[in-house]
N, C-alpha and C positions, 0 to 999 in steps of 0.2 A: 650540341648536347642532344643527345637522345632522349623522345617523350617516356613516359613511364606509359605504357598499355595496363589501361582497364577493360574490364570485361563485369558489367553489373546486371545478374539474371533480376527480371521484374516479373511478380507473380503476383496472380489475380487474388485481392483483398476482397471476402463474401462478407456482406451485412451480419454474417452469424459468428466468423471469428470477432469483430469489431465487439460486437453485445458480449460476446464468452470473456473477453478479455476484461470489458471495463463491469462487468458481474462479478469479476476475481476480484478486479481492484478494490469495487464497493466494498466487497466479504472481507477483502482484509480492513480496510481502514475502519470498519465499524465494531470487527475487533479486535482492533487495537484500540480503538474510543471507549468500549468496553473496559477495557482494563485499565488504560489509564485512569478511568473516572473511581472503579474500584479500588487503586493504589491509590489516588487522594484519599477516598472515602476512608481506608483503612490506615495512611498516614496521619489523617484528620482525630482518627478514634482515638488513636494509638497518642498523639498530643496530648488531648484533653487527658485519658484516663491517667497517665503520670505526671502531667505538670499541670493540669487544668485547677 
């Protein structure tokens, strides 16, 4: 059987793409926390004021 050839190019990872990335990741998950916590808040409201 013949091998399968790879060829995997490796490129130099800078401490500044590293911080860029997980800065994106922060911003999104916080909001997304943001708004999740505002859809309870406005589920919660939304509860009380017709069946509360």
């Amino acid at each position: 059987m013949a091998e399968a050839q790879q060829h995997i190019d490796y490129v130099e990872v800078k401490s500044k793409d590293i911080l860029a990335e997980r800065q994106t990741g922060w911003a999104m998950f916080t909001k997304a926390t943001m708004w999740g916590i505002i859809a309870v808040v406005l589920l919660l409201v939304f509860l009380k004021v017709f069946f509360g």
